[in-house]
GUTIDO-684154 format. One line per field, with one value per atom (N, C-alpha, C): residue in three letters; chain; atom name; x, y, z. Coordinates in Angstrom, 1 decimal. Each point is the difference from the previous one (the first is absolute). Layout:
<recs>
type <- c(Ala ...)
mol <- c(A ...)
atom <- c(CA ...)
c1 <- c(X ...)
c2 <- c(Y ...)
c3 <- c(Z ...)
</recs>
This chain:
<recs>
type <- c(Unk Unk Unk Unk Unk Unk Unk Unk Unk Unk Unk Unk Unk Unk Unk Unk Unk Unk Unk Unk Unk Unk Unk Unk Unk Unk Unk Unk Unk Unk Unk Unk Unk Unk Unk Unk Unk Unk Unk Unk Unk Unk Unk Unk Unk Unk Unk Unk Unk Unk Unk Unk Unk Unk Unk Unk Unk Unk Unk Unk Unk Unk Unk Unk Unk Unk Unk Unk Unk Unk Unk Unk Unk Unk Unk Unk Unk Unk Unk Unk Unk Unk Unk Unk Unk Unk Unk Unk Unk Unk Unk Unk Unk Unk Unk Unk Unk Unk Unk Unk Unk Unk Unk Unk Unk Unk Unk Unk Unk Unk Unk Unk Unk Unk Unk Unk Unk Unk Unk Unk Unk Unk Unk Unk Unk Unk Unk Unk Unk Unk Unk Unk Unk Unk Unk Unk Unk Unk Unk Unk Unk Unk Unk Unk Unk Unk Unk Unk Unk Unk Unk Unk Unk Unk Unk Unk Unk Unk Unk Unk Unk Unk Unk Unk Unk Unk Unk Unk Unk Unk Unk Unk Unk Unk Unk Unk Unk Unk Unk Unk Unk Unk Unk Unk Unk Unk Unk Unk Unk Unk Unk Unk Unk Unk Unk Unk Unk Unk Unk Unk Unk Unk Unk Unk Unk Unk Unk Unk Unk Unk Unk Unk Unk Unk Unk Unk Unk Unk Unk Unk Unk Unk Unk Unk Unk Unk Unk Unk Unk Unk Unk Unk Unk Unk Unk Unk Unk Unk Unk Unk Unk Unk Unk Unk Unk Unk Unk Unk Unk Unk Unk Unk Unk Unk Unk Unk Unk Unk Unk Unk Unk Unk Unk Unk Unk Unk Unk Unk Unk Unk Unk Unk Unk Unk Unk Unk Unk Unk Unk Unk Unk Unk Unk Unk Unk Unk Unk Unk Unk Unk Unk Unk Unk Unk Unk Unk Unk Unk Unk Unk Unk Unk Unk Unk Unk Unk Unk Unk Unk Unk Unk Unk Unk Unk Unk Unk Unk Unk Unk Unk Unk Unk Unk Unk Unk Unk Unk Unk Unk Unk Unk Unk Unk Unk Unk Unk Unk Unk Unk Unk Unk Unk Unk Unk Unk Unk Unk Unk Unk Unk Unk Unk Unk Unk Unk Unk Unk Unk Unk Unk Unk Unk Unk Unk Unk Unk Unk Unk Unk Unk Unk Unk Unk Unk Unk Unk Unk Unk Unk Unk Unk Unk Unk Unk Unk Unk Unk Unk Unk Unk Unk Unk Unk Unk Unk Unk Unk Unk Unk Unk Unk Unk Unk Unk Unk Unk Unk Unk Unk Unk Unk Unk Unk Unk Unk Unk Unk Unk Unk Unk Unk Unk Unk Unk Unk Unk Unk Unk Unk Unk Unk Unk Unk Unk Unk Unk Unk Unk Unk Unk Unk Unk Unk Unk Unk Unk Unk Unk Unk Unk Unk Unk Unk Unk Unk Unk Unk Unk Unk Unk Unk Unk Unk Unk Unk Unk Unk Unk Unk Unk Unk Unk Unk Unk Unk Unk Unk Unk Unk Unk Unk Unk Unk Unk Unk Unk Unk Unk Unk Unk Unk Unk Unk Unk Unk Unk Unk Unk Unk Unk Unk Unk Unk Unk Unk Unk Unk Unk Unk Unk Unk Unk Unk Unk Unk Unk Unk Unk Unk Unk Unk Unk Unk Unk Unk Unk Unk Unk Unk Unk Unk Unk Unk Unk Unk Unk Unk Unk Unk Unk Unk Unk Unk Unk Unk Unk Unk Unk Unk Unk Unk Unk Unk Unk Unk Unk Unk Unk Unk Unk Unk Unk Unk Unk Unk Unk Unk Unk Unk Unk Unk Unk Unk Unk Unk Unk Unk Unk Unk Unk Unk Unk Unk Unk Unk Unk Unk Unk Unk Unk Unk Unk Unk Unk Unk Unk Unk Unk Unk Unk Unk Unk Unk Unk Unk Unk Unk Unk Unk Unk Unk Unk Unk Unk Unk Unk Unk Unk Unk Unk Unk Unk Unk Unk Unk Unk Unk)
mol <- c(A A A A A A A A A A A A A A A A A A A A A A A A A A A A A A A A A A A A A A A A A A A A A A A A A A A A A A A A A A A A A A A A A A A A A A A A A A A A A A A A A A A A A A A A A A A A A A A A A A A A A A A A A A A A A A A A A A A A A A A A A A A A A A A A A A A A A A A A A A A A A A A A A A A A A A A A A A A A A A A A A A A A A A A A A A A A A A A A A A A A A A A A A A A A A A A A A A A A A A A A A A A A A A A A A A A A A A A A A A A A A A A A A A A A A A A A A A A A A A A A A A A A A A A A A A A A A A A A A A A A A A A A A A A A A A A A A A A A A A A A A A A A A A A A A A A A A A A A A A A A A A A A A A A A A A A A A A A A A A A A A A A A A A A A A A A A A A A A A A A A A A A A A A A A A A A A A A A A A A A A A A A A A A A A A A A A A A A A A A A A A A A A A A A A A A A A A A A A A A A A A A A A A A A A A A A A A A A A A A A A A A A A A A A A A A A A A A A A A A A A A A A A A A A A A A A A A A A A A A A A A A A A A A A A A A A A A A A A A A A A A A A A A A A A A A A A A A A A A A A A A A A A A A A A A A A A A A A A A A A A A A A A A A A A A A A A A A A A A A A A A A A A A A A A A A A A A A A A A A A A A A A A A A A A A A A A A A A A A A A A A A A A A A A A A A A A A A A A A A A A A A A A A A A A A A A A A A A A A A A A A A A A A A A)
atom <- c(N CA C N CA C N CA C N CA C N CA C N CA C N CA C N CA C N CA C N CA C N CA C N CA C N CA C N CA C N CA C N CA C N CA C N CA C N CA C N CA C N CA C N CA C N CA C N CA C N CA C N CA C N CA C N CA C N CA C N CA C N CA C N CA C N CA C N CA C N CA C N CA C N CA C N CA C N CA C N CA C N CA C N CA C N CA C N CA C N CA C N CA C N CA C N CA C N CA C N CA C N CA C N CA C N CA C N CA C N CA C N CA C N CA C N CA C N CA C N CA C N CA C N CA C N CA C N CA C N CA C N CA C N CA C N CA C N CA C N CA C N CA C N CA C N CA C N CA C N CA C N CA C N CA C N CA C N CA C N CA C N CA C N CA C N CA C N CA C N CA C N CA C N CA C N CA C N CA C N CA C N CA C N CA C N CA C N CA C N CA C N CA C N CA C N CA C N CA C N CA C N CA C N CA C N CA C N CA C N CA C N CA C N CA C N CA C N CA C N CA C N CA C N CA C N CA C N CA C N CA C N CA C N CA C N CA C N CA C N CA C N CA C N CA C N CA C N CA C N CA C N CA C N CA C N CA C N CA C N CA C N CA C N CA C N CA C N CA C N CA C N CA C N CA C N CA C N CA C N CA C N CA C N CA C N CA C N CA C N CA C N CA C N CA C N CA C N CA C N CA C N CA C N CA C N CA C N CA C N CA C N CA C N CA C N CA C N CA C N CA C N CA C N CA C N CA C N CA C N CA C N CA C N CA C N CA C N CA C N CA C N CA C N CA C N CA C N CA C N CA C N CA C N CA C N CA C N CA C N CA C N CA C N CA C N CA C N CA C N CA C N CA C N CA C N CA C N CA C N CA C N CA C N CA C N CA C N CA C N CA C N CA C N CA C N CA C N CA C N CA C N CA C N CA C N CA C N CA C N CA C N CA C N CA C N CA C N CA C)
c1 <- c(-67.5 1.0 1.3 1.3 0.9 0.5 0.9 1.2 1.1 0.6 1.0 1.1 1.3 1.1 1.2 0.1 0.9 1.6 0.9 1.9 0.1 0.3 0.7 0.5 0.6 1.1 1.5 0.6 1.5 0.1 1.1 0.2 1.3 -0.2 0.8 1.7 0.6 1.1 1.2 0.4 0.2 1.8 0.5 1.4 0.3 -1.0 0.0 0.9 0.9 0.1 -0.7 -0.4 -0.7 0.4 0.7 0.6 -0.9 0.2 -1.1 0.5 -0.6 0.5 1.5 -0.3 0.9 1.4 -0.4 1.3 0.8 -1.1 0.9 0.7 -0.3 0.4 1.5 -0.2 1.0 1.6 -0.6 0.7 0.8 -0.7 0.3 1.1 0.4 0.6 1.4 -0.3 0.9 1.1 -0.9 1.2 0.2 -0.7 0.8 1.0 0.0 0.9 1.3 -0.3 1.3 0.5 -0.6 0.6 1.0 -0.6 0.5 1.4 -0.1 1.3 0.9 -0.5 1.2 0.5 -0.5 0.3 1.0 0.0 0.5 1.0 -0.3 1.8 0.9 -0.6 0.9 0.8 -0.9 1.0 0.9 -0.5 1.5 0.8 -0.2 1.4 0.6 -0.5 0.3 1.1 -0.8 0.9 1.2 -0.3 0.8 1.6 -0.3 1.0 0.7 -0.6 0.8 0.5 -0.6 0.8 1.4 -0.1 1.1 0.9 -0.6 1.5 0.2 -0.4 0.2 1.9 -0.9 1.3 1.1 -0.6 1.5 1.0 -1.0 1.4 0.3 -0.3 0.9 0.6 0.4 0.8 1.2 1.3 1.1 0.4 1.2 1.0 0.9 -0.1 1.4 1.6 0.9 1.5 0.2 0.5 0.8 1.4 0.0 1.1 1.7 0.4 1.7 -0.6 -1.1 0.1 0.8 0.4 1.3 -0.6 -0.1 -0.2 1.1 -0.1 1.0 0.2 1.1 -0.2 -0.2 -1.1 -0.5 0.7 0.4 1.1 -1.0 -1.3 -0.4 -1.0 -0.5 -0.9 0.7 0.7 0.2 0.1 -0.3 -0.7 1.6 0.1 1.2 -0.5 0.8 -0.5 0.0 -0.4 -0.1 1.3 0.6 1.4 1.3 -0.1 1.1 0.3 1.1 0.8 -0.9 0.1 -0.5 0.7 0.1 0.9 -0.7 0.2 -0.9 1.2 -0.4 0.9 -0.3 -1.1 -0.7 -0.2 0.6 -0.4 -0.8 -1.0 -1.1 -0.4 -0.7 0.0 -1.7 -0.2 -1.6 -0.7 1.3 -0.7 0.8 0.2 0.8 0.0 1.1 -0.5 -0.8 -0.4 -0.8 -0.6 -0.7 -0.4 -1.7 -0.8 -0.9 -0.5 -0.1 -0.7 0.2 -1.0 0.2 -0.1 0.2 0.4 -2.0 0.3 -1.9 -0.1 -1.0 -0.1 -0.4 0.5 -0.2 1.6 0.2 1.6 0.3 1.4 0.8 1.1 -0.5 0.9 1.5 0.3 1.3 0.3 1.3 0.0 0.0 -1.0 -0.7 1.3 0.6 0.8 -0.2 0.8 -0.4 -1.0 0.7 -0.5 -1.7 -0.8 -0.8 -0.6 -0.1 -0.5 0.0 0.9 0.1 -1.1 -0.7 -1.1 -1.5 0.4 -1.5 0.3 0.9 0.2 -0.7 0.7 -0.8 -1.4 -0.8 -1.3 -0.5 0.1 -0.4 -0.1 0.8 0.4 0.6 0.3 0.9 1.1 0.8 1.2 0.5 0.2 0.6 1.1 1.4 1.1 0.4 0.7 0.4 1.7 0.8 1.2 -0.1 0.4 0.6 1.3 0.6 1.4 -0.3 -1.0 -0.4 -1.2 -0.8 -1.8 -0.3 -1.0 -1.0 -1.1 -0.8 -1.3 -0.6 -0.1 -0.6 -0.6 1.4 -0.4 -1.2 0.5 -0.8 -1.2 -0.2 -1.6 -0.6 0.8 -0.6 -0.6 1.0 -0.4 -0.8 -0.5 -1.2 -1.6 0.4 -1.4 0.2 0.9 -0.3 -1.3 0.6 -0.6 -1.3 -0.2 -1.3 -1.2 0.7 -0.7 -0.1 0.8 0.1 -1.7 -0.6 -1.4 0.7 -0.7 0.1 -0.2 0.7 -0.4 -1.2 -0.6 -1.6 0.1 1.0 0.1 0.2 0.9 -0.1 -0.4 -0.3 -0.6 1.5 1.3 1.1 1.2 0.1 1.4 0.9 0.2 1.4 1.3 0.5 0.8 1.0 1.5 0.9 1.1 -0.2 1.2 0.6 1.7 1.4 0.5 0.6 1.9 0.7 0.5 1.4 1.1 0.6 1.4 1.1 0.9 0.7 1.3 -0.1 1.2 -0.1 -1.4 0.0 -0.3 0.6 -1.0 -0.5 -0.7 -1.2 0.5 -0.4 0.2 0.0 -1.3 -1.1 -0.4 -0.3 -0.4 -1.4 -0.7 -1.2 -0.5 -0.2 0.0 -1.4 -1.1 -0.7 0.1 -0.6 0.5 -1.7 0.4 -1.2 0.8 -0.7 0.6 0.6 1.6 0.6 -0.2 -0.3 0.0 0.5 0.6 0.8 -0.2 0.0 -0.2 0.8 0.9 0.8 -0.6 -0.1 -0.2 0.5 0.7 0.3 -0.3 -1.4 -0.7 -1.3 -0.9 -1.3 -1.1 -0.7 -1.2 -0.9 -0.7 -1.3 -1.0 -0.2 -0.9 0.8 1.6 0.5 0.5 -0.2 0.1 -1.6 -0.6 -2.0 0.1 0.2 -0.1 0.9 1.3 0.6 -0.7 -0.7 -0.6 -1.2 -1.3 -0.8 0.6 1.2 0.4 0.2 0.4 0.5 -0.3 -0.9 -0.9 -0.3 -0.2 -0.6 0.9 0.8 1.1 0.8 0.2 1.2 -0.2 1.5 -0.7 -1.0 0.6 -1.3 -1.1 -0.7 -0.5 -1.1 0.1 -0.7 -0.4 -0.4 -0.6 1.5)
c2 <- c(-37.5 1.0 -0.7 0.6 -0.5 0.4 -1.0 0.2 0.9 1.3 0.9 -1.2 -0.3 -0.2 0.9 -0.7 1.4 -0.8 1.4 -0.6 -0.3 -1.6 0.0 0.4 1.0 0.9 -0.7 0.7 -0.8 -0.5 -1.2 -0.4 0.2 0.3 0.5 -0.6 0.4 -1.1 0.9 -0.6 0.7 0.3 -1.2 0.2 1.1 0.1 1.5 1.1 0.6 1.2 1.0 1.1 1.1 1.2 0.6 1.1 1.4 1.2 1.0 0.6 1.3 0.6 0.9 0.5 0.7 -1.0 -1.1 -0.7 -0.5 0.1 -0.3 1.1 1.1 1.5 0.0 -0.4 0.2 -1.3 -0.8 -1.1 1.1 0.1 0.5 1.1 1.1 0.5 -0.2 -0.9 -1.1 -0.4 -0.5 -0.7 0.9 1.3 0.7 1.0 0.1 0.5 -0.8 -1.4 -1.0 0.2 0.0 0.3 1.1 1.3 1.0 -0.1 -0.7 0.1 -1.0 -1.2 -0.4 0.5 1.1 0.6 1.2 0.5 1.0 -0.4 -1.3 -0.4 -0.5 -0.7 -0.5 1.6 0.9 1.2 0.4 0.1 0.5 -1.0 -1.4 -0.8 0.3 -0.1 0.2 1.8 0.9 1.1 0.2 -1.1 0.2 -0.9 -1.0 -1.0 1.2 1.1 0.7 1.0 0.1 1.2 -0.4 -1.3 -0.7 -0.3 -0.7 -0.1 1.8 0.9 0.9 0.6 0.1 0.1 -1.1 -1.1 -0.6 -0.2 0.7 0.2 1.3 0.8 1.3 -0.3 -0.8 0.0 0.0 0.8 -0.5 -1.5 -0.1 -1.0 0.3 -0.7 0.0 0.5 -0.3 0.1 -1.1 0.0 -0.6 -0.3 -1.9 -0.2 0.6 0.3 0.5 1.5 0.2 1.7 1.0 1.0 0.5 1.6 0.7 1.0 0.7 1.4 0.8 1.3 0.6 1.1 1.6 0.4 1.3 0.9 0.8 0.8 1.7 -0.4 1.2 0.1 1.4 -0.2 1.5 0.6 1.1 0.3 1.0 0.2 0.8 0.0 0.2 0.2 1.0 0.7 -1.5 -0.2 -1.3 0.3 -1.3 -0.4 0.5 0.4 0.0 -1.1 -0.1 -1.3 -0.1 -1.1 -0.3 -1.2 0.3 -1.5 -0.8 -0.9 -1.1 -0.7 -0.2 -0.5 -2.1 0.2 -1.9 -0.1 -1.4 0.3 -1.3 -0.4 1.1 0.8 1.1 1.4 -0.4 -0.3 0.2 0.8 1.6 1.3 0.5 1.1 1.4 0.5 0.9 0.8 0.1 0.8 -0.3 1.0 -0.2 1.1 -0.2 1.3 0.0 -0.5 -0.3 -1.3 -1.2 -0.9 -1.5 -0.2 -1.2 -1.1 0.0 -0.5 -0.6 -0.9 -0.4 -1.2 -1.4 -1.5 -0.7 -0.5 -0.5 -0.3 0.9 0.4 1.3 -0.8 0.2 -0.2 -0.1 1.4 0.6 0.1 -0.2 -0.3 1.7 -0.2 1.3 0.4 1.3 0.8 -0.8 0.2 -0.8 1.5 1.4 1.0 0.1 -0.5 -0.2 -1.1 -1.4 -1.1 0.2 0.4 0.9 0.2 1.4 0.7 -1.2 -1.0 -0.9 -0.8 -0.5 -0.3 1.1 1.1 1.1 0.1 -0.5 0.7 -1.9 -1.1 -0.7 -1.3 -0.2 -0.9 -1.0 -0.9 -0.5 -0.4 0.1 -0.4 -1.3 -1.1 -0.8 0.0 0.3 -0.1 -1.4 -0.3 -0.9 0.1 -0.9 0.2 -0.7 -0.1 -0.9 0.1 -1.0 0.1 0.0 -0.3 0.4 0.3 -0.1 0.2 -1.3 0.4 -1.0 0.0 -0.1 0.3 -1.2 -0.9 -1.4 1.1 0.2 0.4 1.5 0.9 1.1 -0.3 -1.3 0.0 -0.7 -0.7 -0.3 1.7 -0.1 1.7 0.6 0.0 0.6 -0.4 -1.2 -1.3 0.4 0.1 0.0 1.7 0.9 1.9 -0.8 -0.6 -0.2 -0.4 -1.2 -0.4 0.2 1.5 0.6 0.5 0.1 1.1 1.1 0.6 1.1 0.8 1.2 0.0 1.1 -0.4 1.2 1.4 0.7 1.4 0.5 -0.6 1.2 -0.9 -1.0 -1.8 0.2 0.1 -0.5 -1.2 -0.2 -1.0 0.8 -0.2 1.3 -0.9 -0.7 -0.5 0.4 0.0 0.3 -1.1 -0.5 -0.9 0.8 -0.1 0.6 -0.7 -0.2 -0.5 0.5 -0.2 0.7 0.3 1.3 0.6 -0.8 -0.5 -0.6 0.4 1.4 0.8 -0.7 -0.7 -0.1 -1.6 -1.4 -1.2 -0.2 -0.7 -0.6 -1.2 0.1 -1.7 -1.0 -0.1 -0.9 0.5 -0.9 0.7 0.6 -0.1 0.5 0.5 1.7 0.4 0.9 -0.5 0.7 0.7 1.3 1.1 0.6 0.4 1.2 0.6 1.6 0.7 -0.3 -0.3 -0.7 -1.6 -0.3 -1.8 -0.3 -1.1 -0.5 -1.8 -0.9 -1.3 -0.3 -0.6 -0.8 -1.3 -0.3 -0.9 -1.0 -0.8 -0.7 -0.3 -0.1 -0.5 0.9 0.0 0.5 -1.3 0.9 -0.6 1.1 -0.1 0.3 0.6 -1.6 0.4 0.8 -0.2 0.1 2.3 0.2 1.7 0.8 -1.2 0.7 -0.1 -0.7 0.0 1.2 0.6 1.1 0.8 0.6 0.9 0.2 -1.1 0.2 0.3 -0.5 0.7 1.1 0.6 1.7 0.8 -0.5 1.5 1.1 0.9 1.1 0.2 -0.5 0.1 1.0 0.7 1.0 1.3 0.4 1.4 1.7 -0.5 1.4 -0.9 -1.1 -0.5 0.7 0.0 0.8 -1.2 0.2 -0.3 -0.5)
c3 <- c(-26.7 0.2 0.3 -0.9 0.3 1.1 0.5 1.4 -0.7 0.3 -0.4 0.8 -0.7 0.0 1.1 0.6 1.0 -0.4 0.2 0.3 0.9 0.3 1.8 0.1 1.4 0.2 0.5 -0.3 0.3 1.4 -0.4 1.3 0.8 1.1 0.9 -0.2 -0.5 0.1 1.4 1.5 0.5 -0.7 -0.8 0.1 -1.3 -0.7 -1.2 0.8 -0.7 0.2 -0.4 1.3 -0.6 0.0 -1.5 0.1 -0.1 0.5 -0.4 -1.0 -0.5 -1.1 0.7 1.7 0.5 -0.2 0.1 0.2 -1.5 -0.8 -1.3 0.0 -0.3 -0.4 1.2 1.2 1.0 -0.4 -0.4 -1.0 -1.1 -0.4 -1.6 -0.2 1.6 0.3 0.3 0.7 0.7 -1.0 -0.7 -1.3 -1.0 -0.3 -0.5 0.7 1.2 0.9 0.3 -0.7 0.2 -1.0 -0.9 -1.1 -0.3 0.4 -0.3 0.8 1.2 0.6 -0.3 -0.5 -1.1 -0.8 -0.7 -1.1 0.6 1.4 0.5 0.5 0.6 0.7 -0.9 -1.5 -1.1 -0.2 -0.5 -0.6 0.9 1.8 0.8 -0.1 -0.4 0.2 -1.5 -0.7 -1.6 0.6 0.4 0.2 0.9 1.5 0.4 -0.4 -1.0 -0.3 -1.2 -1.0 -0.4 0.2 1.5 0.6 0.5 0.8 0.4 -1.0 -1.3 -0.7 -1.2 0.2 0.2 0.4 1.5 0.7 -0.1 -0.2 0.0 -1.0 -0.8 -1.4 -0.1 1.0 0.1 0.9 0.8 1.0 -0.4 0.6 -0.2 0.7 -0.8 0.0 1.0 1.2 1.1 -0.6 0.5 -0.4 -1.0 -1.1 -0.7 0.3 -0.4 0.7 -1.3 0.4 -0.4 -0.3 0.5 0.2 0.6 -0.4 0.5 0.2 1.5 0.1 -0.3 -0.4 -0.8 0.8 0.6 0.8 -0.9 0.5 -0.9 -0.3 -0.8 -0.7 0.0 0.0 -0.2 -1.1 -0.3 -1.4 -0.5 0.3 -0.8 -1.7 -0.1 -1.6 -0.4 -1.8 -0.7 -1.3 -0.7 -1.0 -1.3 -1.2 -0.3 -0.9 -0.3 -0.3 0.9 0.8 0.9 0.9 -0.1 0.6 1.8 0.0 1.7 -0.1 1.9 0.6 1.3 0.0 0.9 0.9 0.7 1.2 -0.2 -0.7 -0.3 -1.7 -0.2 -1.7 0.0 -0.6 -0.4 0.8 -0.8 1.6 0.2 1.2 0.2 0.6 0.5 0.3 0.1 -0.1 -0.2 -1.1 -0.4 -0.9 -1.4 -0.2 -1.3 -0.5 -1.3 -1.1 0.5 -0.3 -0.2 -0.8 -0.8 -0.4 0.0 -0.1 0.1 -1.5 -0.2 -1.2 -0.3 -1.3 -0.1 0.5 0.6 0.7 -1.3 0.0 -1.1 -0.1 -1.3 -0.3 -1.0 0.1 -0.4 -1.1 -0.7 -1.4 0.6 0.3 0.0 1.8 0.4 1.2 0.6 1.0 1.0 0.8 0.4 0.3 1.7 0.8 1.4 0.7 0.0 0.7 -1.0 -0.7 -0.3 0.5 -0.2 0.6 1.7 0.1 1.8 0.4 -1.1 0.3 -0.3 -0.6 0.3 1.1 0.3 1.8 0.5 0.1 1.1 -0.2 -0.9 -0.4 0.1 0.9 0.4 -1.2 -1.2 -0.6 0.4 -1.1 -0.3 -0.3 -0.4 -1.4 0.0 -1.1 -0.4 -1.0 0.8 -1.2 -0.2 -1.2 -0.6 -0.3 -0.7 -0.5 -1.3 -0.6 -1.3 -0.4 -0.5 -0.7 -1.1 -0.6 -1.6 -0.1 -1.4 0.2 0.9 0.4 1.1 -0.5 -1.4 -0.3 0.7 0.9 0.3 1.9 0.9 0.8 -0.2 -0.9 -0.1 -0.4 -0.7 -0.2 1.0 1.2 1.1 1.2 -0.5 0.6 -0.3 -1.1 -0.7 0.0 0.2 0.2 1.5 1.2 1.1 0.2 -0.5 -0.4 -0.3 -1.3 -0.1 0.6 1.2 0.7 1.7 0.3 0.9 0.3 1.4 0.4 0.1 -0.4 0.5 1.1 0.9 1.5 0.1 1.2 -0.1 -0.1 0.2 0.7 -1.4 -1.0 -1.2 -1.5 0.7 -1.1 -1.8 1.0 -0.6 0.4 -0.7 0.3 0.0 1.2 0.3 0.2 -1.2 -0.6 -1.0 0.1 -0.6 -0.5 -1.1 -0.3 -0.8 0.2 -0.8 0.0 -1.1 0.2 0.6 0.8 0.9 -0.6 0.4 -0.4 -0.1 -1.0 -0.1 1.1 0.2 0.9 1.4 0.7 1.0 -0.1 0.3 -0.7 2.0 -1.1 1.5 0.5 1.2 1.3 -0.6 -0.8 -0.9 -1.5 -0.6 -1.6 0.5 1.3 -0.1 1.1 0.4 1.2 0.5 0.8 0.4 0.4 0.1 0.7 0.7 1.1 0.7 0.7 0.5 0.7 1.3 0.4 1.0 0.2 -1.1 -0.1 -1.3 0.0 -1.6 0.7 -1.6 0.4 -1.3 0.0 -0.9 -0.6 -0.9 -1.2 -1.1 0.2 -0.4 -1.8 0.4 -1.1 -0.3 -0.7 -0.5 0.9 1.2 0.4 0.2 -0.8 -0.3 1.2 1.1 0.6 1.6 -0.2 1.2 -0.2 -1.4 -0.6 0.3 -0.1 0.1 1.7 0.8 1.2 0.9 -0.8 0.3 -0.5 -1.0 -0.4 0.8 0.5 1.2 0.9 0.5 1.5 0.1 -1.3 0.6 -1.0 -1.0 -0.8 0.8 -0.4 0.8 1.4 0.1 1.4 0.1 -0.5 -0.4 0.9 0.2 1.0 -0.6 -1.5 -0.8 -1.2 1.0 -1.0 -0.8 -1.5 -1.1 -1.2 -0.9 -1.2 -1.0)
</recs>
């Protein structure tokens, strides 16, 4: 009769680790719980860095320097084409017509008791002068419109470029205007006309669309 064959049984090894099944499973939680919260804290930083730069490109712009506050004349309304008079030229409030100018650039130079009314309704205006055509500056002006944001409340560029009245000439060939602020210009800058337009969009005392 044969001798049956037995398996020696294992040998003790004390330095083995011995994990149970509770403890893998408790593992396995673990690291998916780490996981998940890398994945949770990446998205609040991812959210909170565009919340932050967010706000910081709505922020306005402090005072601009050769900014010139303008003493307020008033907003009173006038039937449209009747003569009005301003005590400041360019006028950046008082009298004016119920409607505003379209906002954009204006072929034909905008009446002042009009452009008035987009000051009051939280625009802009940029007049200009020329002693002859200027097609070089007006297409700067145009490329500036293009690449204007637009503001959140009515998602327009509440922007007015005209040529100014020859009856009245300007400081400067080139004059920002908001309601009780004016900034004289020398020259065409681009980024120094967009940094007026964030300061005081939507600023106006009847601001509208």
């Amino acid at each position: 009769m044969s001798k049956r064959t037995s398996t020696p049984p294992p040998q003790y090894n004390p330095s083995a680790p011995r994990v149970s099944k509770r403890e893998q499973l408790r593992n396995q939680r673990k690291r998916r719980s780490l996981t998940w919260n890398v994945i949770v804290l990446g998205t609040l930083v991812v959210f909170a860095v565009a919340i932050a730069g967010f706000f910081i490109s709505i922020q306005r712009p402090g005072v601009i320097a050769g900014e010139q506050v303008i003493a307020d004349e008033g907003a009173a309304v006038y039937p449209a084409g009747q003569a009005l008079i301003y005590q400041h030229y360019p006028p950046s409030s008082g009298q004016r017509y119920a409607d505003g100018a379209r906002w954009g650039f204006a072929e034909a130079p905008v009446a002042e008791g009009n452009y008035v009314t987009n000051l009051y309704r939280g625009g802009v205006v940029f007049l200009y002068q020329c002693p002859e055509a200027c097609e070089a500056l007006e297409a700067q002006f145009k490329d500036l419109l293009a690449g204007a944001t637009p503001e959140t409340t009515y998602n327009t560029v509440k922007i007015v470029v005209t040529r100014a009245s020859a009856e009245h000439p300007l400081p400067t060939q080139i004059v920002a205007l908001a309601w009780g602020h004016e900034l004289d210009l020398a020259t065409f800058d681009k980024g120094l006309l967009l940094t007026w337009y964030k300061r005081f969009v939507n600023q106006g005392p009847g601001n509208a669309p």
